[in-house]
SEGU-829986 format. One record per residue (C-alpha): residue in three letters; y, x, z. Coordinates in steps of 0.25 Angstrom, whole numbers. Layout:
REM residues N
rest, c2, c1, c3
ALA, Y, X, Z
...
//
This chain:
REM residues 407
rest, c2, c1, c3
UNK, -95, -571, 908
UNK, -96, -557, 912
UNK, -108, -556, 914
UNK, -112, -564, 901
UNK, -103, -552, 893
UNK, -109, -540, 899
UNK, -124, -546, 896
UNK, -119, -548, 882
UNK, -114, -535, 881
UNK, -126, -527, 888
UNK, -136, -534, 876
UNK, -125, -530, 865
UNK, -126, -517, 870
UNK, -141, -514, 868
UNK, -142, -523, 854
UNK, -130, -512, 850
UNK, -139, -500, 853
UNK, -139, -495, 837
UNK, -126, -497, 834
UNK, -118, -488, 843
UNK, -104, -479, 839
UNK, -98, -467, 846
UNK, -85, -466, 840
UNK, -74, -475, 833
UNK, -75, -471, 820
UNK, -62, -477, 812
UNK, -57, -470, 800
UNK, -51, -465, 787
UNK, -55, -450, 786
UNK, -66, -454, 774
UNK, -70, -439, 771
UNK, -85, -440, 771
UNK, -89, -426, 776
UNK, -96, -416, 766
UNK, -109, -413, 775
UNK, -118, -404, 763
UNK, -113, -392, 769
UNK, -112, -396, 784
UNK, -123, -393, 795
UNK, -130, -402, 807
UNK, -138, -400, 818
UNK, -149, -410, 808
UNK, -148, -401, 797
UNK, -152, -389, 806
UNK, -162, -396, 813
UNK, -169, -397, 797
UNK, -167, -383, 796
UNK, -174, -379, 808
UNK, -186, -390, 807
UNK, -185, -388, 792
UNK, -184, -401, 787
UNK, -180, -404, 775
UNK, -169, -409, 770
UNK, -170, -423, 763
UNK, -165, -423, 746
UNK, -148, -424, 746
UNK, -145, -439, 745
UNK, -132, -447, 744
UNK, -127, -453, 759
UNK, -131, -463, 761
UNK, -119, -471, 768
UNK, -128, -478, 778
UNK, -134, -465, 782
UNK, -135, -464, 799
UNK, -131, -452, 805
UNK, -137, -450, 819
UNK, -133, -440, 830
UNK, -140, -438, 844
UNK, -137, -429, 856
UNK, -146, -430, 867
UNK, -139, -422, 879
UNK, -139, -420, 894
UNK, -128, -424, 902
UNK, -123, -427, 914
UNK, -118, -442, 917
UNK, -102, -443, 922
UNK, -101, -446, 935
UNK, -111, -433, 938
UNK, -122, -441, 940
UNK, -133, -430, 932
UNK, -139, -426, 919
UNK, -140, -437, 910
UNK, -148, -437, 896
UNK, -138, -442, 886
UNK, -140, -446, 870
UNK, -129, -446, 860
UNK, -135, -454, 848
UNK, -124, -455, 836
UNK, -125, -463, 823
UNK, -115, -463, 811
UNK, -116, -471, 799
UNK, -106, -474, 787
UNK, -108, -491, 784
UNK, -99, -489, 772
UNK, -96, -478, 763
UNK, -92, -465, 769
UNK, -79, -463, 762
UNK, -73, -477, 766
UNK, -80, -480, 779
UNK, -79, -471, 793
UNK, -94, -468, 799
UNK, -99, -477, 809
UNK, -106, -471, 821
UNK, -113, -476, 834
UNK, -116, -468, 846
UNK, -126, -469, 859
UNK, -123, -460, 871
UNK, -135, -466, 883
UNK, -136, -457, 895
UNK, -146, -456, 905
UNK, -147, -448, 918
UNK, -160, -454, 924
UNK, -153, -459, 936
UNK, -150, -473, 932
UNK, -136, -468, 925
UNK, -133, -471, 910
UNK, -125, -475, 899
UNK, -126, -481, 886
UNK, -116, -481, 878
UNK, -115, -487, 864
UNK, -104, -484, 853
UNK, -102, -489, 839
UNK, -91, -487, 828
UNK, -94, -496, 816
UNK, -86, -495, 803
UNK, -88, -504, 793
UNK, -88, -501, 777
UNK, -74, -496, 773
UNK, -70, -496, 788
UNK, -66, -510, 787
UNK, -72, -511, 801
UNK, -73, -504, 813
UNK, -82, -509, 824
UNK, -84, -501, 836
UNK, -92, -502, 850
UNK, -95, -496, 863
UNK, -106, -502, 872
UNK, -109, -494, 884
UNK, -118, -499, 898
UNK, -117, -486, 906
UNK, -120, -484, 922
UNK, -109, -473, 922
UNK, -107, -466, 935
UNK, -93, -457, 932
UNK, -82, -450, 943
UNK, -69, -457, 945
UNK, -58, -450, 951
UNK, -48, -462, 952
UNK, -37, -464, 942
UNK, -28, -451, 939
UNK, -29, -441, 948
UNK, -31, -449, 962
UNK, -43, -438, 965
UNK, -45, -425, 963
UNK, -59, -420, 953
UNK, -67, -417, 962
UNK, -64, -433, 971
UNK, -69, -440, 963
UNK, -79, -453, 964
UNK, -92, -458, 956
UNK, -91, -472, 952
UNK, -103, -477, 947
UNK, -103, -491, 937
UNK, -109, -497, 927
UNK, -104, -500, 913
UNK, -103, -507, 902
UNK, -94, -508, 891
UNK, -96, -517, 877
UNK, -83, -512, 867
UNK, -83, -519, 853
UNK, -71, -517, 841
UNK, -71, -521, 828
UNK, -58, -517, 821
UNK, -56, -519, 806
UNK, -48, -510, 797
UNK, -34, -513, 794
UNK, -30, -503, 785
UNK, -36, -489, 781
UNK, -41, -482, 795
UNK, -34, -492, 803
UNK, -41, -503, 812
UNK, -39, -514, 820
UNK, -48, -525, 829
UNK, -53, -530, 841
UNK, -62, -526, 852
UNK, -69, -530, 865
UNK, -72, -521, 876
UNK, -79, -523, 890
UNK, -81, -515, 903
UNK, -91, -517, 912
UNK, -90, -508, 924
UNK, -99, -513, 936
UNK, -105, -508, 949
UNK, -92, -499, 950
UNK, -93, -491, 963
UNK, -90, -477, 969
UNK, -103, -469, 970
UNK, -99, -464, 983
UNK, -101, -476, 992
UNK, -90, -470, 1000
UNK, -79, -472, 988
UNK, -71, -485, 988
UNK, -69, -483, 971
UNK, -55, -492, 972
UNK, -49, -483, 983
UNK, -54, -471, 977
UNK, -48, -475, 964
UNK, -38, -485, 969
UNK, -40, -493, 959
UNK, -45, -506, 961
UNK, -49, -513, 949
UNK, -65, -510, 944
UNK, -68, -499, 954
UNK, -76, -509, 963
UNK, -88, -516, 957
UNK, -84, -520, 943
UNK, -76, -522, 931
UNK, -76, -531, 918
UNK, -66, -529, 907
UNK, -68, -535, 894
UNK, -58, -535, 883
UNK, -53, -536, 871
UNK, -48, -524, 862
UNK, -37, -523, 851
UNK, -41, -512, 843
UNK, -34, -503, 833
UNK, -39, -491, 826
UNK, -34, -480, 816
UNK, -43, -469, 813
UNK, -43, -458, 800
UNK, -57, -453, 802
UNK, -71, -457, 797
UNK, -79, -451, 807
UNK, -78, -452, 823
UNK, -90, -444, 827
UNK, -82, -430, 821
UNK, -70, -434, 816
UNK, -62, -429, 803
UNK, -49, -426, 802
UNK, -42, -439, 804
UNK, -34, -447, 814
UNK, -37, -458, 824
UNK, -31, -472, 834
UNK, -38, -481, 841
UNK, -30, -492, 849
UNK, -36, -500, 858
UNK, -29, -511, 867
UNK, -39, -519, 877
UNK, -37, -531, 883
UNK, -46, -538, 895
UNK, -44, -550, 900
UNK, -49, -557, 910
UNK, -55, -570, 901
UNK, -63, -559, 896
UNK, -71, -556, 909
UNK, -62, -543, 913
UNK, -59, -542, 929
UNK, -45, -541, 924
UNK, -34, -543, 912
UNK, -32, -527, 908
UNK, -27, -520, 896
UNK, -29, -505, 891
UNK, -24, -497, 878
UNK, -32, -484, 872
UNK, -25, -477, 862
UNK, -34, -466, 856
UNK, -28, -456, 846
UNK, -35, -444, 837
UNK, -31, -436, 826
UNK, -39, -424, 818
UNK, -35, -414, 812
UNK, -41, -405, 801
UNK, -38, -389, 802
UNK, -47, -388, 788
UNK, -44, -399, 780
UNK, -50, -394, 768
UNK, -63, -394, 775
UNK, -67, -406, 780
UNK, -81, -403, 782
UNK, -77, -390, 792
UNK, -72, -395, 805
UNK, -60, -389, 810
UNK, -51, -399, 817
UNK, -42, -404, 826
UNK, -45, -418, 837
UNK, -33, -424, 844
UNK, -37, -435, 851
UNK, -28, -445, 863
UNK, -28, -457, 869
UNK, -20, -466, 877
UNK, -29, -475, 887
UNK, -22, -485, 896
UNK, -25, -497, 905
UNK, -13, -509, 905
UNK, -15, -515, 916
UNK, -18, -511, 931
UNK, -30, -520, 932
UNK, -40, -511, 923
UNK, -53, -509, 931
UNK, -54, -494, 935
UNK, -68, -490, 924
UNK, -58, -496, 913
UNK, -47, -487, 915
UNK, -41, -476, 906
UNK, -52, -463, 911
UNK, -54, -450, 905
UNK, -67, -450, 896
UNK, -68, -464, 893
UNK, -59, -466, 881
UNK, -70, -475, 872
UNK, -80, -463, 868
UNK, -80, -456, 880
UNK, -73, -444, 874
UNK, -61, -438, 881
UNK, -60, -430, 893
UNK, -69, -419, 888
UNK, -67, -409, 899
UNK, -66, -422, 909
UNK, -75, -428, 919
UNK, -75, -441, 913
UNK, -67, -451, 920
UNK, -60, -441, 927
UNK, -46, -448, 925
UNK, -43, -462, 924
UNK, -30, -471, 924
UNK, -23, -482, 918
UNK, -17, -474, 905
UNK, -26, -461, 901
UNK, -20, -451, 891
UNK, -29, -442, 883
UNK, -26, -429, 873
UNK, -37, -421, 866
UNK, -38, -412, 856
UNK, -48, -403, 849
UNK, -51, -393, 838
UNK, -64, -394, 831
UNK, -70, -383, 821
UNK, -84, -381, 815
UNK, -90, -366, 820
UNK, -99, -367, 808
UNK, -98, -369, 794
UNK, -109, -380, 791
UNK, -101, -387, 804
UNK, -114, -387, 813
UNK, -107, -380, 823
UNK, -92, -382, 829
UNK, -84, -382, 840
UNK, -71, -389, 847
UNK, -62, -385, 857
UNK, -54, -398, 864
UNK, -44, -400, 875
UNK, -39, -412, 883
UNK, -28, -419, 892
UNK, -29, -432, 901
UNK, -19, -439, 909
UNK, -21, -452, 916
UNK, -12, -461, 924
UNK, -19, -466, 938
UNK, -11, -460, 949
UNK, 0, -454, 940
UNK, 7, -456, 927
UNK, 2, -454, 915
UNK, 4, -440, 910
UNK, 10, -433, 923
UNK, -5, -425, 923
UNK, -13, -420, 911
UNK, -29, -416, 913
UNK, -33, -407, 903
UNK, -47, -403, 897
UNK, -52, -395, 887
UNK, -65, -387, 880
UNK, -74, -384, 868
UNK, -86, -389, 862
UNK, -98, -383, 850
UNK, -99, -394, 839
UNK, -115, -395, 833
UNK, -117, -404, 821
UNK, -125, -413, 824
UNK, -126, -423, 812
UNK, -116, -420, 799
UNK, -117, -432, 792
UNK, -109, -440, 804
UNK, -104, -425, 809
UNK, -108, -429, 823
UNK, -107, -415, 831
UNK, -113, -412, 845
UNK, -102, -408, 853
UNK, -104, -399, 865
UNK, -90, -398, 872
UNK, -86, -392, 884
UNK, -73, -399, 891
UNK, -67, -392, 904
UNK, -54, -398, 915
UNK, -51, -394, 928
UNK, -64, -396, 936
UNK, -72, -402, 927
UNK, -79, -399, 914
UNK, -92, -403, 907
UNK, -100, -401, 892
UNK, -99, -412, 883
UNK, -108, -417, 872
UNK, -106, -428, 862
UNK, -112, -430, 848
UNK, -99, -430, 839
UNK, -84, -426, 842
UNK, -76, -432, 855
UNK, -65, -438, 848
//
């Protein structure tokens, strides 16, 4: 049965190639955003190749907004430079004022030595929001740095564990009153040729944890999914507010090694400092979420870890991976502001705390992190910015670029 599910899966993830979503993008905050007077990275590439621009037209609502970032980059798990392509699209499928934007997003990496990853993500709304479908389909051979659960070892001890990985996540969750959702998912993990990159490395005794860190590990679940969310875009939020709740469940009828259950509890707000000017950015991010595993038979890969909320996004200023537990706490916040007028450029500056359960209790040690990044518009009608940050903790720091904001 397995094996039946993850050739099904591997076929729907190459037929879904067009349709990927990076962000959850529920909402109310209906302000279409005045761009006349704003600037992009497109509008100054007319300029400078003097191409001119078409006669002013009405939007169209189906009008398909594309991004891409090709970037070097370095792999986690230090395994060299890699080429990496950001693609985005965004898209309204209704009209703008009623129906939050629907975007996809592609992220492949390549480091020309047999290690990659191809990640696919989509956030679907239908017209008037009555709908929200959203995806996250990845194959990835993903070698990353563990360091146990909490802090059983010390930075510069830790071990490479190199894996394979696939994971197929589906929701569909239907409106049931104004910015609030409700529905039902289903999630698998894949992890397989799980081993310690040093041959002399016994991965269960280094982590003493028994459970996924020798071979294998199949979950596949089925998520109960509530949402709450005031904004219309995800990519660069508005002023607005945001909760996602989601409670998995993985039985063994449903081919998982074992019968485990885990909570995510993700919570942002945004706060505007000019409300009288929307179209200027100058705002503050909060953003924190609660991760926790129920059960003491969750494979090792699947556990609460720094860096592997659903988008990838936290732990700016962190190795990836660099704390994992059964419960993870997380606390962000950020101020944003344009440096320029016309919003081409800006700028942020964040900071960040993490504290993990593994070999204590939760919340007897915070790990802090912090930094700043330039903001460059990059496409004004979805306000997808390039960011370029710069996150910093003890013995360890690192550039980071993404196309649009973190959270």
């Amino acid at each position: 049965m397995r094996k039946i599910i993850v050739f099904i899966l591997v076929l729907l993830t190459a037929h879904l190639y067009a349709q990927d979503a990076s962000s959850i993008i529920p909402g109310n905050n209906n302000t279409v955003k005045d761009t006349s007077r704003q600037t992009d990275l497109i509008d100054v590439a007319k300029n400078l190749f003097h191409i001119s621009p078409q006669k002013v037209r009405e939007q169209k609502e189906k009008k398909i907004y594309f991004s891409i970032l090709p970037i070097p980059g370095t792999v986690p798990g230090g395994s060299g430079r890699a080429l990496i392509t950001s693609t985005t699209a965004a898209t309204y499928l209704g009209p703008p004022n009623t129906t939050n934007l629907s975007s996809a997003a592609f992220t492949p990496y390549w480091n020309f030595k047999g290690r990659f990853g191809l990640p696919l993500r989509t956030s679907i709304w239908l017209p008037y929001n009555t709908w929200t479908i959203q995806g996250d389909t990845r194959f990835m051979v993903y070698p990353q740095y563990t360091w146990g659960l909490g802090e059983s070892h010390n930075y510069p001890n830790q071990t490479l564990v190199d894996y394979k990985y696939i994971r197929f996540y589906q929701s569909a969750l239907k409106k049931i009153k104004p910015y609030l959702f409700a529905g039902i998912g289903y999630n698998l993990d894949y992890h397989f040729n799980v081993k310690s990159d040093n041959p002399g490395v016994d991965l269960p005794q280094y982590t003493n944890y028994t459970y996924g860190t020798n071979g294998s590990s199949f979950s596949s679940g089925i998520s109960l999914n509530l949402l709450y969310d005031t904004r219309n875009n995800s990519i660069n939020p508005l002023p607005g507010s945001y909760t996602n709740v989601v409670y998995r469940v993985n039985p063994t009828f449903l081919g998982s090694n074992d019968n485990w259950q885990s909570l995510y509890i993700d919570v942002r707000k945004y706060l505007s400092l000019n409300p009288s000017n929307p179209n200027q950015q100058n705002t503050m991010a909060f953003w924190s979420y609660l991760w926790t595993a129920l059960n003491s038979k969750t494979p090792y890969l699947d556990l609460p870890s720094i860096g592997w909320d659903p988008y990838n996004r936290s732990g700016r200023g962190m190795d990836q991976n660099r704390y994992r537990g059964s419960t993870l706490f997380y606390l962000e916040s950020e101020y944003r502001r344009d440096l320029t007028e016309n919003g081409l450029l800006g700028f942020v500056v964040f900071a960040n705390a993490t504290t993990v359960s593994g070999t204590g209790n939760l919340f007897t040690s915070w790990h802090p992190a912090a930094g700043s990044g330039l903001r460059i518009k990059f496409n004004k009608g979805s306000n997808t910015n390039i960011s370029i940050d710069y996150g910093f903790s003890k013995g360890y720091s690192a550039i980071i670029f993404n196309l649009g904001e973190t959270f």
